[in-house]
C-alpha positions in Angstrom: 110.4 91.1 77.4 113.6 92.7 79.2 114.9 95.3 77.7 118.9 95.4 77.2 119.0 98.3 79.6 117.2 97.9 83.1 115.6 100.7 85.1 117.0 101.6 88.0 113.2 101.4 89.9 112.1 97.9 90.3 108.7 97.0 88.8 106.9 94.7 91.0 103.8 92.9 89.8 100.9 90.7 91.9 99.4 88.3 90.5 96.7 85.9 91.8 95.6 83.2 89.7 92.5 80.8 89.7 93.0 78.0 86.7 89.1 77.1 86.2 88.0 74.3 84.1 86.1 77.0 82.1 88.5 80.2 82.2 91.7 81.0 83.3 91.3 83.8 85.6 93.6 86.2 87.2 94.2 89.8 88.7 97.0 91.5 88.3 98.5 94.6 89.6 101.9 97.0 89.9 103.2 96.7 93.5 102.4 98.8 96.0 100.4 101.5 94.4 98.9 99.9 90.9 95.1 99.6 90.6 94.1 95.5 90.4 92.9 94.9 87.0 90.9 91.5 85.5 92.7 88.7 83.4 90.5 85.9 81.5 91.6 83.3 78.7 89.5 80.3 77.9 91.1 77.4 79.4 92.5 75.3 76.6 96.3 74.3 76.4 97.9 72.3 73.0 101.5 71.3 73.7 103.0 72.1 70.4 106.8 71.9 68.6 108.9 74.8 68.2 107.9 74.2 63.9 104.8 75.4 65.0 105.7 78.2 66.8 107.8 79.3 64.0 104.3 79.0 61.8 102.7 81.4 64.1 105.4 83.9 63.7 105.3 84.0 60.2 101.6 84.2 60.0 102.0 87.4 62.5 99.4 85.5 64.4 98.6 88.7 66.3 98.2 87.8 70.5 95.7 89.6 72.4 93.6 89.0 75.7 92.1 85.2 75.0 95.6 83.5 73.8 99.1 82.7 73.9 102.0 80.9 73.7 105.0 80.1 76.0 108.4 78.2 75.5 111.2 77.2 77.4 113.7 73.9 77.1 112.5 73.1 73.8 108.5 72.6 75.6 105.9 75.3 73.7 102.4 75.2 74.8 99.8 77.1 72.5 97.0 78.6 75.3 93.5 79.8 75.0 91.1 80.6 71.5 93.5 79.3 69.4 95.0 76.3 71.2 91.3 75.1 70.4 90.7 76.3 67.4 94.6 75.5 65.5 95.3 72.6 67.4 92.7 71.0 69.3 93.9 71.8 72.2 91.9 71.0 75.1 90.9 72.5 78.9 92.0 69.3 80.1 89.7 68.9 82.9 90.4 64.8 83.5 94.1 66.2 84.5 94.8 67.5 87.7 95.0 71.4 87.3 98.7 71.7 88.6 99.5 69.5 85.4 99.1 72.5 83.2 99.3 75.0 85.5 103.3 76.1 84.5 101.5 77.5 81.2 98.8 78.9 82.4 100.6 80.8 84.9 103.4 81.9 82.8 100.3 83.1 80.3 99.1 85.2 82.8 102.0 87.0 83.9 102.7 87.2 79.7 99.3 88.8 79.6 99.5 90.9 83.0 103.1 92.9 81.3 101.1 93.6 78.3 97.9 94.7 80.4 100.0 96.9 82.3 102.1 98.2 79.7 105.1 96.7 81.1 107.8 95.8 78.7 110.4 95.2 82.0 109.1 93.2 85.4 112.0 92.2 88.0 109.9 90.7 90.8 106.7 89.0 90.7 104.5 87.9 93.6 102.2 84.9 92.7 99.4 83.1 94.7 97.8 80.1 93.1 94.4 79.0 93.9 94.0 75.0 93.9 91.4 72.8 94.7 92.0 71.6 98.5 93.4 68.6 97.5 95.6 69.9 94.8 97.6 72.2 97.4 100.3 70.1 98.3 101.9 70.2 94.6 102.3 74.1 94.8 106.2 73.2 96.5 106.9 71.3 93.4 105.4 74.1 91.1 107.1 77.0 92.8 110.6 75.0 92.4 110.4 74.6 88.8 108.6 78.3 88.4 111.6 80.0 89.8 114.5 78.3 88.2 112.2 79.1 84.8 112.0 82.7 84.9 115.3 82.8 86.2 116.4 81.7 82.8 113.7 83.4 80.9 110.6 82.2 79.4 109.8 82.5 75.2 106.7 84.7 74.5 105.0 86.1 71.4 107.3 89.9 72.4 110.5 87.9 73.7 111.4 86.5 77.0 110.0 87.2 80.6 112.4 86.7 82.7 112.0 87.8 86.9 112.6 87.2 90.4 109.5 84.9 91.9 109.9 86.7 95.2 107.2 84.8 96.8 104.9 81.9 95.5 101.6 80.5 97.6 99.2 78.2 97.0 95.8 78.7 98.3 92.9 76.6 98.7 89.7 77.8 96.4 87.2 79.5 98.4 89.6 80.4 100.9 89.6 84.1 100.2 85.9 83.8 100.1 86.1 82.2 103.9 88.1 85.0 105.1 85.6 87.3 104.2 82.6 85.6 105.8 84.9 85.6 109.2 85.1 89.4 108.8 81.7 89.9 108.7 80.5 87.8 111.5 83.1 88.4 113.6 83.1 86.6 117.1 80.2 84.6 115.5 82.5 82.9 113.5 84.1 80.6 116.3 80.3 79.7 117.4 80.0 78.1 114.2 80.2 74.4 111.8 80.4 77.1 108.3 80.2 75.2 105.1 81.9 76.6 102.2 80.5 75.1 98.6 82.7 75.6 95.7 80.8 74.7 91.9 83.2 75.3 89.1 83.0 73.8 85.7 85.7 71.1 86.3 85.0 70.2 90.2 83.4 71.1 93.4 85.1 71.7 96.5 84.0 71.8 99.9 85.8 73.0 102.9 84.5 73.0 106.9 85.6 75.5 109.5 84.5 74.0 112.4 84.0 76.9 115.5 86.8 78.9 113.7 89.2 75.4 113.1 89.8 74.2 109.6 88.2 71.0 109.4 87.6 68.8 106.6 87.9 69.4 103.0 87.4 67.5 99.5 86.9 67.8 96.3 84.6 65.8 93.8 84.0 65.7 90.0 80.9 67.1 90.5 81.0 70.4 88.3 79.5 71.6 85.0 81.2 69.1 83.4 79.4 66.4 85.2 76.5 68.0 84.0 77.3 68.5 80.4 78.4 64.9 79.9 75.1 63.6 81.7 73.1 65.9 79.5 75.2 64.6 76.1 74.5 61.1 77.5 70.7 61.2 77.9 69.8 62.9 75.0 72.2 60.6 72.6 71.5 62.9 69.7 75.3 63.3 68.7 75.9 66.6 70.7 79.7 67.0 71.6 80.4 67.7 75.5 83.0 69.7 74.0 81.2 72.2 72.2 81.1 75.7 73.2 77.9 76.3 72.6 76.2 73.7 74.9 77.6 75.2 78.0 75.8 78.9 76.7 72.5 76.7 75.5 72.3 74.9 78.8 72.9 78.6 80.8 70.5 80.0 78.0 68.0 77.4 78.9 68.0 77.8 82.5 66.2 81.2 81.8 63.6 80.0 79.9 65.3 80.9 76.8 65.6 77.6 74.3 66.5 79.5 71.0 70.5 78.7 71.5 69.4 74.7 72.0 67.5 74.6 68.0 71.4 75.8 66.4 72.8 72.5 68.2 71.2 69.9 66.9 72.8 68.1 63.8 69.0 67.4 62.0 68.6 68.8 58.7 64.8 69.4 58.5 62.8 71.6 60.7 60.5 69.1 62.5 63.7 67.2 63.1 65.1 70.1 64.8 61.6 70.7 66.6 62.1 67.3 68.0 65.5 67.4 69.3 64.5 70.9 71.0 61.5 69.2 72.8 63.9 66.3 73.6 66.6 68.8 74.9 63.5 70.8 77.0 62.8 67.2 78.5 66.3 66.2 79.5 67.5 69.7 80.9 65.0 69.2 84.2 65.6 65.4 84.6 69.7 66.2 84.3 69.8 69.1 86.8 68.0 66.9 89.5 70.2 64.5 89.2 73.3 67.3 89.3 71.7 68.2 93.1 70.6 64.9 94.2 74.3 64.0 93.6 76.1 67.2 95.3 73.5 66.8 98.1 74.8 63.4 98.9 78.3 64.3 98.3 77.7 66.9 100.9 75.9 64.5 103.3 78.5 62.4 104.3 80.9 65.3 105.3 79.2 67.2 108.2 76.7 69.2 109.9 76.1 72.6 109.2 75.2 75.6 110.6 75.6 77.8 107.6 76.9 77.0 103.9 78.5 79.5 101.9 77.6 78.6 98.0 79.7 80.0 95.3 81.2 79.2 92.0 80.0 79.9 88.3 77.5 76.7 88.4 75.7 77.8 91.8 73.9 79.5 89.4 72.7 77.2 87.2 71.4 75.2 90.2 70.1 77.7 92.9 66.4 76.8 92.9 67.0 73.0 93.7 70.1 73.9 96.2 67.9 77.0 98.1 64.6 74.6 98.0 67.0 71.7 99.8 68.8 73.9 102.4 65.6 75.8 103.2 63.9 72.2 104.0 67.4 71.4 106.0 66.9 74.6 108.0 70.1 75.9 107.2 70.8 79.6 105.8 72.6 79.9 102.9 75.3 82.8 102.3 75.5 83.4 98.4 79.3 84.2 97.2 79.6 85.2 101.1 78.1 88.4 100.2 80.8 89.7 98.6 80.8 92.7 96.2 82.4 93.5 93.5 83.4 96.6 93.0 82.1 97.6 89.5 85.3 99.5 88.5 86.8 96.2 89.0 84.4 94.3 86.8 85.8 95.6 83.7 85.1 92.0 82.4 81.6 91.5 83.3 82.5 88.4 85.1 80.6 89.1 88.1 80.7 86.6 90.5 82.7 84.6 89.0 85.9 86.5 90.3 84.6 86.4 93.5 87.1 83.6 94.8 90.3 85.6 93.1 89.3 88.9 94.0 89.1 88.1 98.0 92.3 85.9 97.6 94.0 89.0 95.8 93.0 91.3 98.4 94.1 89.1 100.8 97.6 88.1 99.0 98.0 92.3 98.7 97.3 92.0 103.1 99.7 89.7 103.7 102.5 91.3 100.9 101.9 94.6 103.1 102.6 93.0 106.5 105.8 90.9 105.6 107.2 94.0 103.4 106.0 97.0 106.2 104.1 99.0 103.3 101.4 100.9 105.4 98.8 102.0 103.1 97.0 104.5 105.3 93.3 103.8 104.8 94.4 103.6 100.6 92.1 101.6 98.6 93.1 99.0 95.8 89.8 100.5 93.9 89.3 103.6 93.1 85.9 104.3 94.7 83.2 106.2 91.9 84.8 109.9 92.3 88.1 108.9 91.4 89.7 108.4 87.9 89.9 104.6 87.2 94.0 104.2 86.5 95.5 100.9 84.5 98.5 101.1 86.6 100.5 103.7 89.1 99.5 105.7 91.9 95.7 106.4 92.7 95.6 109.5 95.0 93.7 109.3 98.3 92.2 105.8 97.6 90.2 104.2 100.6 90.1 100.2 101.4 87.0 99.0 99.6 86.5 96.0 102.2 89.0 96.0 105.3 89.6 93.3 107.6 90.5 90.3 105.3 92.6 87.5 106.7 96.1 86.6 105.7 96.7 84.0 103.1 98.9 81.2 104.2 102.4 82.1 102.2 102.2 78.6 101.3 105.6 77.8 100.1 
């Protein structure tokens, strides 16, 4: 990706990363001054030879926004659409996410140059978010990372190859946490402030306890766990892998059952008629036993005076989850109120980038302190009368949100 001739100015880019079970998310942006942009891929991963790599090239496979493929020391891993699709890749959720995040990461910051039109990059700045238990194997990432693109990494338009001027590790949720402390305040050391975490592969939960970090774990309990009990009761041959079920089931949740007729395997309509009225009786019977099972999970751990709910999957659930809390007498706090700003959004991910755009925001805070960049009031958004720029300088920008924490700088 280097060009033989570098630029005198040094490009800088920021990249925070969040490696969900069911998309790889990430923003990126030019530092100081570059607007924050969204990154997605679909999370699957096929470790491939270099023969097949050389397949790709001649087919001019062409590599845009939802795959990839990286290479160094003989090691090529085929990411996103068409790991699934050519080689069966898969999103690998029984692994522990720093397995496969070297990939993944390198992906990102493959699809973050092309995003931002940058052929030449000399320093990046990365934060990684990990479930709490996962954080400790960020030191032995952030090694390997830096001797990597210190040598150069194989892409589909050559090599990246950088400084890593700073690598963190994060705990999921705890830009979200950050937030919440802003907003309350003094509050926030008055309080036992749950923070629930529902992604596809896990769920996290993490206690400040009167402003102290106190405990934190994470459990299989996330979409997955769902999908698989939902494959398992109706025993109809539907695959936990498919695509489609995770849509169906969404689908489903708002009374709409046209996506669950396409899944069954029957060949006749009544057949199909009864697998949709099996798939209508399972759905109910599955999602009570997906809260009955969190709600014992979270039993055990503490007592509350508040819980923060986020994640993709709170949604799926937030009937049974506000019905429960209500009955426990304990308010909930829904993504922790966060917005996001709809310039941002260019995705329409919604809340789903809620937990990687507060860590981003608060990876730019802490870049600014250690590097004495004084943005002046400056946003990282352009607010709605001002031109929405891909990269470079946004003229008398204003902080969107103000007052976010510091992220650890990890390693």
């Amino acid at each position: 990706m280097n060009s033989t001739k570098k630029p005198e100015k040094k490009t800088r880019i920021v990249l925070t990363c969040d490696l969900g079970g069911s998309q790889t998310k990430a923003i990126a942006q030019i530092y100081p001054d570059g607007v924050p942009i969204v990154l997605a891929m679909s999370p699957e991963v096929a470790d491939v030879g270099k023969g097949s790599i050389e397949r790709l090239k001649q087919q001019n496979q062409v590599f845009q926004g939802n795959t990839a493929w990286v290479g160094w020391r003989e090691e090529y891993y085929v990411l996103g659409e068409l790991a699934k699709t050519m080689f069966a890749g898969t999103a690998a959720l029984r692994d522990l996410k720093y397995e496969y995040a070297m990939p993944k990461i390198i992906g990102m910051l493959w699809l973050a140059c092309r995003k931002l039109n940058q052929d030449y990059v000399s320093e990046v700045f990365l934060q990684l978010l990990l479930p709490p238990g996962e954080v400790n194997d960020g030191k032995k990432l952030a090694i390997e990372l830096e001797q990597l693109l210190k040598k150069g990494v194989e892409t589909p338009t050559g090599k990246v190859k950088c400084k890593l001027r700073h690598f963190g590790v994060a705990p999921e949720g705890s830009g979200i946490m950050a937030y919440r402390r802003r907003n309350l305040q003094d509050k926030y050391f008055q309080k036992n402030i749950g923070m629930l975490m529902l992604g596809y592969r896990n769920a996290s939960f993490y206690l400040s306890t009167q402003g102290s970090a106190g405990k934190s774990e994470t459990s299989d309990l996330g979409m997955s766990w769902m999908v698989r009990q939902f494959v398992e009761c109706t025993s109809v041959g539907l695959s936990k892998d498919d695509s489609r079920l995770i849509n169906a089931l969404i689908a489903a949740n708002q009374a709409d059952f046209e996506p669950f007729v396409s899944l069954s395997r029957k060949t006749t309509e009544p057949e199909k008629q009864s697998d949709l009225k099996l798939f209508q009786q399972a759905l109910p019977v599955v999602r009570d036993e997906y809260c009955r099972a969190l709600v014992r999970w979270m039993r055990n751990i503490a007592d509350l005076d508040e819980i923060v709910i986020c994640g993709g999957t709170a949604e799926f659930v937030t009937t049974e989850l506000t019905e429960h809390f209500e009955n426990e007498g304990i308010p909930i706090i829904w993504n922790g109120n966060v917005s996001i700003p709809k310039k941002l959004d260019t995705l329409d991910l919604g809340d789903r980038v809620t937990d990687v755009w507060t860590s981003h925001i608060s990876h730019i805070k802490m870049l600014d302190k250690n590097l004495g960049h004084d943005r002046q009031g400056r946003t990282l958004v352009p607010t709605d009368n001002q031109p929405t720029y891909n990269n470079g300088k946004v003229p008398e920008d204003v902080w969107i949100q103000q007052g976010f924490m510091p992220m650890h700088e990890g390693v």
